[in-house]
VOMI-20733 format. One record per residue (C-alpha): residue number from 1; x, y, z. Coordinates in pm, 1 decimal. Example, Ala and Ser with C-alpha at 12.3 -4.5 7.8 and 13.67 -1.06 7.14 Angstrom:
BEGIN
<r n="1" u="1230.0" v="-450.0" w="780.0"/>
<r n="2" u="1367.0" v="-106.0" w="714.0"/>
This chain:
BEGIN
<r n="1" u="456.3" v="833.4" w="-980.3"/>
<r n="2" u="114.2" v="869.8" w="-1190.2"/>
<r n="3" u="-129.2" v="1140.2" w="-1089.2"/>
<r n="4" u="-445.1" v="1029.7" w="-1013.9"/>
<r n="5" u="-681.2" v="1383.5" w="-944.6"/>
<r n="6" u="-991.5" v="1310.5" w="-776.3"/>
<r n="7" u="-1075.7" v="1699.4" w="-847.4"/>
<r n="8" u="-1347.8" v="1844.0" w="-1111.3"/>
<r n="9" u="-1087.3" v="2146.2" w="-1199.1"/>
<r n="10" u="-773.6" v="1980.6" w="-1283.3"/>
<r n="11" u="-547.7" v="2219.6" w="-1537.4"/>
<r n="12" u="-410.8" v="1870.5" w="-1662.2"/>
<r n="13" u="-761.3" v="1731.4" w="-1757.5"/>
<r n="14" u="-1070.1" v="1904.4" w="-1670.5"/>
<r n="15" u="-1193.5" v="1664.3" w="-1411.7"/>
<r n="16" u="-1211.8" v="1350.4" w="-1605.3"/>
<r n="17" u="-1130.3" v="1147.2" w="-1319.2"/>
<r n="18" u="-1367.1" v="1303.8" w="-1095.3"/>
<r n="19" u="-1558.3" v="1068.7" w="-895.3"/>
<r n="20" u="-1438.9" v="768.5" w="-677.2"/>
<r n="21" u="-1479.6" v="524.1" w="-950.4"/>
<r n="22" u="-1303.6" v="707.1" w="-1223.2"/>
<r n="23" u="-1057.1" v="757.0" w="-1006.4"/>
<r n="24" u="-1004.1" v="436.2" w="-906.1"/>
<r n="25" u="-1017.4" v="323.2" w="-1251.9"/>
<r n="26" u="-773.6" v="559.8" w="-1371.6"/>
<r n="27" u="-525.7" v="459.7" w="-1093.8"/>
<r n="28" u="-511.1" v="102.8" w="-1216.5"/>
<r n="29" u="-485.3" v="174.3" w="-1566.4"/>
<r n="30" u="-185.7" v="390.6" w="-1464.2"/>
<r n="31" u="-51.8" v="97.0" w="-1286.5"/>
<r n="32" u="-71.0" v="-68.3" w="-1638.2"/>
<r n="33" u="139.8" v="130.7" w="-1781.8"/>
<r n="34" u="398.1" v="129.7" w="-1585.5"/>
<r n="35" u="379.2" v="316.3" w="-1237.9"/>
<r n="36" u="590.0" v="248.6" w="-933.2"/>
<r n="37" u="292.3" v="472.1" w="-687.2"/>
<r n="38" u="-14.3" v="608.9" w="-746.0"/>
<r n="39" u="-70.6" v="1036.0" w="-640.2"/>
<r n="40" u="-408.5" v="1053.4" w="-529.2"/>
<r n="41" u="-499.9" v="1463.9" w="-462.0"/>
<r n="42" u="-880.9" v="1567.8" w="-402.6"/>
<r n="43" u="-755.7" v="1941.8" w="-393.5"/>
<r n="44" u="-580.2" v="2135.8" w="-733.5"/>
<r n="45" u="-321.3" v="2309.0" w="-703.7"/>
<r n="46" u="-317.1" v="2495.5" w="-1095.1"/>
<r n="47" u="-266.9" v="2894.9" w="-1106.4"/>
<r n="48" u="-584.0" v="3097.9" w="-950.3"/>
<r n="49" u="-726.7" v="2751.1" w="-804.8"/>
<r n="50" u="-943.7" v="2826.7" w="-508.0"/>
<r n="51" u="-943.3" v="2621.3" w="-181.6"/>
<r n="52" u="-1161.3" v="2346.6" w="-112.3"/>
<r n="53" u="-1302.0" v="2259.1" w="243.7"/>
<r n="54" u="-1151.9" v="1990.7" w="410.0"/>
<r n="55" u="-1454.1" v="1757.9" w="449.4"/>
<r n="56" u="-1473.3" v="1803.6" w="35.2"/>
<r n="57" u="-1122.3" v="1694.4" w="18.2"/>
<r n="58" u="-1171.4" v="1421.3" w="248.3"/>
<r n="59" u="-1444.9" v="1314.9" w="62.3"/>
<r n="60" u="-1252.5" v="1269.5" w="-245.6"/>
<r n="61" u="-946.7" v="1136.0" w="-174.7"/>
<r n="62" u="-954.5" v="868.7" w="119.4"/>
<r n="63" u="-1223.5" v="608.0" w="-68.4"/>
<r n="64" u="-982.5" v="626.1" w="-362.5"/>
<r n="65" u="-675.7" v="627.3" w="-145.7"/>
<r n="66" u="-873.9" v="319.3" w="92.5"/>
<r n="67" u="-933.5" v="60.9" w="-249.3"/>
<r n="68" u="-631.9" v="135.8" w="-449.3"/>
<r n="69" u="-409.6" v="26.3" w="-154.1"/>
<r n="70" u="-655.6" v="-226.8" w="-98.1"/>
<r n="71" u="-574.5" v="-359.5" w="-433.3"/>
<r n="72" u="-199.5" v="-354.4" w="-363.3"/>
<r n="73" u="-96.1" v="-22.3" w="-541.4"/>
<r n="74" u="149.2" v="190.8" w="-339.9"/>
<r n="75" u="-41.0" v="499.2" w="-279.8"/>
<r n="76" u="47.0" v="851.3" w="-184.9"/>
<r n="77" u="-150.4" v="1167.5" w="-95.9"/>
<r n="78" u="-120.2" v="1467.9" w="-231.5"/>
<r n="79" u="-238.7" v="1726.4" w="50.9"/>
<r n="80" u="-127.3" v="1993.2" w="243.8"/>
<r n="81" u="-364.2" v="1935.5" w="524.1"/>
<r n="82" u="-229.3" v="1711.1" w="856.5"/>
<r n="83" u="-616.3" v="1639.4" w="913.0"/>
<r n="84" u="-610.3" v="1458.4" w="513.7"/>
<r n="85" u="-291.1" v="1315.0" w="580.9"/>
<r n="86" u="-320.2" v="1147.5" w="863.9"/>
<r n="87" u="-684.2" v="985.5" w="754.9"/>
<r n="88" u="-526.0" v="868.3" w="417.5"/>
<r n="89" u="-229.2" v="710.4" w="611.2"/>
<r n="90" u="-456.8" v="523.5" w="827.2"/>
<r n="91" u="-637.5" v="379.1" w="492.0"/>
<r n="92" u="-292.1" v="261.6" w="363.3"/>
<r n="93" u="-152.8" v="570.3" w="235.5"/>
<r n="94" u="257.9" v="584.9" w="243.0"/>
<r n="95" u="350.7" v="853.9" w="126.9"/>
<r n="96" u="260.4" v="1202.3" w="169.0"/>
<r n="97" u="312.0" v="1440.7" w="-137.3"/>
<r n="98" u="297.2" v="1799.0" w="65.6"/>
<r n="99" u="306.4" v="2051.4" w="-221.7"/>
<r n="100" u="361.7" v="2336.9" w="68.0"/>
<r n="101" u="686.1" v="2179.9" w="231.0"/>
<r n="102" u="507.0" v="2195.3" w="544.8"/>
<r n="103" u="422.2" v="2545.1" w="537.2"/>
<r n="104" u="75.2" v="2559.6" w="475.5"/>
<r n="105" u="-51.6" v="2362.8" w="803.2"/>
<r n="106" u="224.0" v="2320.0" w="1095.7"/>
<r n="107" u="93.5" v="2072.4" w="1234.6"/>
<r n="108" u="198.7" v="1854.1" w="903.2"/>
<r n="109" u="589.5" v="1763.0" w="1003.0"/>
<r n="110" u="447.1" v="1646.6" w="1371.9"/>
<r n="111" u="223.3" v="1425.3" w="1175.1"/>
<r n="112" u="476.8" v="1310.1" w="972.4"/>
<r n="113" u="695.7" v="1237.5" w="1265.0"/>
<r n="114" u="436.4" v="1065.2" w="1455.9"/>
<r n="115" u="369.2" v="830.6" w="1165.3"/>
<r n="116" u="703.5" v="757.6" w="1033.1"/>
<r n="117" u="561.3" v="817.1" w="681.5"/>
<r n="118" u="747.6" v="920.7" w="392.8"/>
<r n="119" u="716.8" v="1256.3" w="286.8"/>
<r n="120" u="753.9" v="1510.6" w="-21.0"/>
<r n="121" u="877.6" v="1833.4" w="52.5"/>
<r n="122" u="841.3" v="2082.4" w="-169.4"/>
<r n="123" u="936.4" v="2433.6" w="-243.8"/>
<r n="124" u="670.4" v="2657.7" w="-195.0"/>
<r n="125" u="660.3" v="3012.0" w="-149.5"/>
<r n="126" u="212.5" v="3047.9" w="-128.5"/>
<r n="127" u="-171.5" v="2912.5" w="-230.9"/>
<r n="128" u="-230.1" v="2851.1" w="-569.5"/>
<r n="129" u="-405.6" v="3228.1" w="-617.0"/>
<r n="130" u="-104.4" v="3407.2" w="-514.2"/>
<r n="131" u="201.0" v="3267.8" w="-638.6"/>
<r n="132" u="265.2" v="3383.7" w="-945.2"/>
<r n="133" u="354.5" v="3691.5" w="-786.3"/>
<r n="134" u="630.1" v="3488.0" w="-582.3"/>
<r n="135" u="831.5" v="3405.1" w="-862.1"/>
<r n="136" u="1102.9" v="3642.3" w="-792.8"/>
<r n="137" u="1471.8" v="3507.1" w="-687.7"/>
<r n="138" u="1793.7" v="3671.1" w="-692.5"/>
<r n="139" u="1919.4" v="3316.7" w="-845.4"/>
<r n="140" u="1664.8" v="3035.4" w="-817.9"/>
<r n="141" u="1859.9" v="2723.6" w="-739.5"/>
<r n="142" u="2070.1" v="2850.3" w="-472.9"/>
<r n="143" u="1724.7" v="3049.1" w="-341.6"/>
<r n="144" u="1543.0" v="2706.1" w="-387.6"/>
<r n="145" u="1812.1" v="2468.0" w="-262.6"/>
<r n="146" u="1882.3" v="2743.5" w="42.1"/>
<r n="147" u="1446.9" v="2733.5" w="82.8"/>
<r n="148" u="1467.9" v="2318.1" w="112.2"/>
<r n="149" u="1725.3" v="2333.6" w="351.6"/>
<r n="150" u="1516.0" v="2549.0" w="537.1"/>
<r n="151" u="1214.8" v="2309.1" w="522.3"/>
<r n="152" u="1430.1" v="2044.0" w="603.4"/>
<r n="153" u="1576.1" v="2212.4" w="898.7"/>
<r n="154" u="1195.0" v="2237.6" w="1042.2"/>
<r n="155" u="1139.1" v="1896.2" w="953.2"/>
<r n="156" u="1381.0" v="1787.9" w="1206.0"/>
<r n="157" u="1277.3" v="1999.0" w="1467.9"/>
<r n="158" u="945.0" v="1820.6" w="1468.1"/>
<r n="159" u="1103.1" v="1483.4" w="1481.1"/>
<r n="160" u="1144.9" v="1372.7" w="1154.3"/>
<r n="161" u="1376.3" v="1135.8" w="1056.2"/>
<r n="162" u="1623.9" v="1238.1" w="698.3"/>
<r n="163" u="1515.0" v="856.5" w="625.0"/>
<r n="164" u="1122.6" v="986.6" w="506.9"/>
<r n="165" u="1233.5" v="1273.2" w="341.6"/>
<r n="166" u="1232.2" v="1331.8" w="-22.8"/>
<r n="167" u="1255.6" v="1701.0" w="-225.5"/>
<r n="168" u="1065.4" v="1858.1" w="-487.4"/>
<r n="169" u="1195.9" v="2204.7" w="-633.8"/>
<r n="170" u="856.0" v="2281.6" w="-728.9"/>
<r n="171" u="776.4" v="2318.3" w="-1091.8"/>
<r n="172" u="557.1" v="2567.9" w="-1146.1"/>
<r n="173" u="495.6" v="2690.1" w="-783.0"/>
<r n="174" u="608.4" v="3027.5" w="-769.0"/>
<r n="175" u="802.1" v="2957.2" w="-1122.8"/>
<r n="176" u="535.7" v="3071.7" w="-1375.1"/>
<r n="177" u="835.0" v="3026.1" w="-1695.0"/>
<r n="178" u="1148.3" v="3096.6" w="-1743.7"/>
<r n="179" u="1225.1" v="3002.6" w="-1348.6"/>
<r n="180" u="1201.5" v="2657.1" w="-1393.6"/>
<r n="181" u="1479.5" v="2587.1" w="-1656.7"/>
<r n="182" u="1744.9" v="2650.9" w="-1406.4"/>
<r n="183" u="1604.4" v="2389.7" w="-1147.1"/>
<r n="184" u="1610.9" v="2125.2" w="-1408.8"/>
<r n="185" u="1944.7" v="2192.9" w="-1540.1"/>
<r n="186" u="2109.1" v="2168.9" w="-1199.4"/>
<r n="187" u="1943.3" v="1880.8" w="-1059.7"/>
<r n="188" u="2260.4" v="1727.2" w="-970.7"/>
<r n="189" u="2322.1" v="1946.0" w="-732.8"/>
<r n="190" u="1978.9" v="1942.1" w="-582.9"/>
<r n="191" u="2041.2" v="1544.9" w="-597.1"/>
<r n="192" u="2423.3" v="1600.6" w="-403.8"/>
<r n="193" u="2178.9" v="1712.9" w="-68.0"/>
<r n="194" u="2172.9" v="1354.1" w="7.3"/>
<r n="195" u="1799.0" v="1346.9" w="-1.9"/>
<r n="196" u="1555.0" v="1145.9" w="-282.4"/>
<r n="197" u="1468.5" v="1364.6" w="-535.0"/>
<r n="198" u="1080.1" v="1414.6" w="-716.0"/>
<r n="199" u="1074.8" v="1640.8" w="-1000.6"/>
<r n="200" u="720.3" v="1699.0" w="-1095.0"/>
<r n="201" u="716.7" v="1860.2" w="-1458.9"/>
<r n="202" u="401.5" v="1701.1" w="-1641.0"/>
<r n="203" u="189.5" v="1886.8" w="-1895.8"/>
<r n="204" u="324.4" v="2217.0" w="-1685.1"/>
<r n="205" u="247.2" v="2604.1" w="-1777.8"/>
<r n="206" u="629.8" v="2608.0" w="-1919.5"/>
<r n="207" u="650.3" v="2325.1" w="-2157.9"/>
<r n="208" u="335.8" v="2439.8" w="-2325.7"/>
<r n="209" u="507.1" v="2742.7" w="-2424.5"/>
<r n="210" u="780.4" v="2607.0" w="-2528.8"/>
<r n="211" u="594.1" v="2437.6" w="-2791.7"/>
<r n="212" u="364.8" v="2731.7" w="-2847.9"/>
<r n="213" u="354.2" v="2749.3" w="-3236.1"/>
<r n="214" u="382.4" v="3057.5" w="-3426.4"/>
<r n="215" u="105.2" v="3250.1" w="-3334.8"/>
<r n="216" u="272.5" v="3203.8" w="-2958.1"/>
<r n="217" u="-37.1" v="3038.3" w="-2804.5"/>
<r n="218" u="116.9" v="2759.8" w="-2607.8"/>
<r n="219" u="-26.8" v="2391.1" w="-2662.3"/>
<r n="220" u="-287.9" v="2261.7" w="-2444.8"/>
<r n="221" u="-151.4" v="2044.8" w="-2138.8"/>
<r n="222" u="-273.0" v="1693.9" w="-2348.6"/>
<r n="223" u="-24.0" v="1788.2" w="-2572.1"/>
<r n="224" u="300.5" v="1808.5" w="-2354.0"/>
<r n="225" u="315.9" v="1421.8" w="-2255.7"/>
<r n="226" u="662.5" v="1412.6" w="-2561.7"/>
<r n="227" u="783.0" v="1711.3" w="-2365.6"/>
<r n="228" u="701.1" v="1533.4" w="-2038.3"/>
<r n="229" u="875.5" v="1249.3" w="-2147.1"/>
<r n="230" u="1202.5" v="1393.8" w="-2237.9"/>
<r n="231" u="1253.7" v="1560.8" w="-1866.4"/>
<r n="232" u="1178.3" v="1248.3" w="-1726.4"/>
<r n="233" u="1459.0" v="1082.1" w="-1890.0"/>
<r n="234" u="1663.7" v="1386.3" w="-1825.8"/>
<r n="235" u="1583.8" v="1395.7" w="-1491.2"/>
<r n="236" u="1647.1" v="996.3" w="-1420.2"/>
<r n="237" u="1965.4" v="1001.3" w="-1612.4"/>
<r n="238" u="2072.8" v="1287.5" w="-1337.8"/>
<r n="239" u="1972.6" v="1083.8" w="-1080.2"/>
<r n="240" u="1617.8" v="1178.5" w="-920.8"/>
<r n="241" u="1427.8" v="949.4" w="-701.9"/>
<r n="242" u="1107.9" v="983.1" w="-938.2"/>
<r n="243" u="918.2" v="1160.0" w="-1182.0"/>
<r n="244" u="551.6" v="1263.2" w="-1101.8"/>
<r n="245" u="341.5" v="1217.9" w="-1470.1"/>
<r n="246" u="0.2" v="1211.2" w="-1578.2"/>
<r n="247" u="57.2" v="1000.5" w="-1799.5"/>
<r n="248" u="273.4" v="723.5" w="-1705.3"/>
<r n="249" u="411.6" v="441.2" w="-2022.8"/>
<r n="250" u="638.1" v="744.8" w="-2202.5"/>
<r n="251" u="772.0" v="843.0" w="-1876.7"/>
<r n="252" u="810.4" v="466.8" w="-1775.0"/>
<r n="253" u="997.1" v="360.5" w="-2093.2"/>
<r n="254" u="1224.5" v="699.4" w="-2041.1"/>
<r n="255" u="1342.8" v="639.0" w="-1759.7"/>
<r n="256" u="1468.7" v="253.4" w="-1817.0"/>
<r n="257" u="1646.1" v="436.5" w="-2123.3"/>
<r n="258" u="1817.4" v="662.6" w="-1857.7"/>
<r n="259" u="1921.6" v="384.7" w="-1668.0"/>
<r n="260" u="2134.3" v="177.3" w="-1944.9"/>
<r n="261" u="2263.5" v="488.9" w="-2021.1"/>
<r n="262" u="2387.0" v="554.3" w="-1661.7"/>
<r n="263" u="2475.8" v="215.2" w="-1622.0"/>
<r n="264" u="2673.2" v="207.8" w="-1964.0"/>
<r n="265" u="2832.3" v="542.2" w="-1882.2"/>
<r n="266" u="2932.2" v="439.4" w="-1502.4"/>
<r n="267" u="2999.3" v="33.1" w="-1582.1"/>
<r n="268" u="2790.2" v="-67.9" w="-1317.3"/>
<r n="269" u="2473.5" v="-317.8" w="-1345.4"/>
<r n="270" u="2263.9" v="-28.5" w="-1380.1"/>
<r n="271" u="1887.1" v="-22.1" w="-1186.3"/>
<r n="272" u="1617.9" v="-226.4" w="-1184.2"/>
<r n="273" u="1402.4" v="-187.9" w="-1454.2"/>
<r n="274" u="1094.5" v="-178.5" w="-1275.1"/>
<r n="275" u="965.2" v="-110.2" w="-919.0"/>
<r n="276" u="1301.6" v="145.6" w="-834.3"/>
<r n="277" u="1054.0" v="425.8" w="-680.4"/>
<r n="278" u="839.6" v="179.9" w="-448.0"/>
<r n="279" u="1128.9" v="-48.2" w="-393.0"/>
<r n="280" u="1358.7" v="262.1" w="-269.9"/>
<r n="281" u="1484.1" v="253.1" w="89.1"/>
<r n="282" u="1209.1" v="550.8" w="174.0"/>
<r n="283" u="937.3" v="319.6" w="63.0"/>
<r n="284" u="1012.9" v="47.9" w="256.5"/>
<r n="285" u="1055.0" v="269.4" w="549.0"/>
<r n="286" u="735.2" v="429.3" w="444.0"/>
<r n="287" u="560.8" v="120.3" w="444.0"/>
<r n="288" u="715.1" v="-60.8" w="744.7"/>
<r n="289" u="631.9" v="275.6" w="937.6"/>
<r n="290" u="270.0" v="358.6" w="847.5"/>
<r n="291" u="192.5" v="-30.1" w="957.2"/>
């Protein structure tokens, strides 16, 4: 999945994107290197980011969202507003990558339900200028995991259907450091729900000070696509449904590494090399839905 921000206050680049052609632009030359979907968000999400109104984020993400699918790409949103996701889905949107799990508008699962869309749930526990101060657990992947379940549970209530469904333990959100390690070291068991699984990790707070130097300022996010990298094939060889980059060849050539090495380790014909995220099960339901 490559990012495309349509946002002037990204943490990952500073805006660089900003504007419908640089988005748009930027969406195919991730497609070029190797992406299964496109991420398109008009809204950031980084530490302290303030909200935007939802005409702004309209504004920003459904002409981008409207020619990239136009072009053929197989396009998500990244939103936690129904009133966003439901315009992006009618532009050919189909996917929706909710970074609040549902909780931040509640009228989001009855849109999902009414649309048949696949959808991203992820673990959230607050806005961007308050969550920090969430990132307290008494163990973080049986609080997380027990948190999905939860979102899950609400899901259903609403009408959706397991088959749209896909988790995100939620880098980052409410996991300012040492939080996150956990999550990634038991994917498998995050995996063993029965649900796809996204791991979003790119350029993120915690790689950058992993590889702070010696003077302990961490690395600037440009400088975490190796780190990046390495989690992606992590995460494929334990089985996640995709990795969410910002920059997308590394990640791409990762992953096909992951798969010869679970296909080597499990003597099976191992996964397609190309296409597995868009050609999943979800994204043809996604697809066959939304139309």
């Amino acid at each position: 999945m490559g990012v495309v921000n349509v946002t002037p206050d990204s943490f990952s680049d500073g805006g660089r994107w900003y504007g419908v052609d640089a988005a748009v632009e930027r969406g195919h030359a991730l497609l070029a290197q190797g992406a299964d979907l496109l991420d398109v968000g008009g809204e950031s999400t980084r530490p302290d980011a303030t909200r935007v109104p939802v005409d702004e984020e309209l504004a920003r993400v459904l002409p981008v969202v409207e020619r990239l699918a136009a072009a053929g790409a197989v396009v998500s949103v990244d939103t936690t507003r129904a009133e966003v996701a439901r315009a992006a889905v009618e532009r050919g949107a189909v996917l929706v990558n909710d970074v609040s799990g549902g909780l931040a508008d509640p009228d989001m699962p009855h849109l999902v339900a009414r649309t048949g869309v696949a959808y991203v749930a992820m673990h959230w526990r607050g806005h961007a200028d308050v969550m920090d101060d969430h990132d307290v657990y008494d163990d973080v992947v049986v609080d997380v995991r027990a948190e999905l379940r939860e979102r899950v549970a609400a899901l259903r209530a609403a009408g959706v259907d397991d088959a749209q469904v896909v988790l995100d333990p939620g880098l980052g959100f409410a996991k300012a450091g040492a939080s996150n390690w956990p999550l990634l070291a038991h994917l498998p068991e995050l995996v063993a729900e029965g649900f796809p699984v996204l791991v979003g990790a790119s350029r993120k707070r915690f790689l950058g000070h992993l590889l702070a130097g010696a003077d302990g300022v961490p690395v600037p996010p440009t400088q975490r696509d190796d780190a990046t990298a390495a989690i992606s094939a992590l995460a494929a060889a334990d089985g996640v449904w995709a990795v969410r980059v910002h920059e997308v060849a590394a990640s791409a050539a990762a992953v096909r590494v992951a798969a010869r090495w679970r296909a080597a380790r499990d003597g099976t014909a191992g996964w397609a090399t190309t296409g597995t995220t868009a050609r999943s099960a979800t994204g043809r339901a996604a697809r066959e839905g939304a139309r």
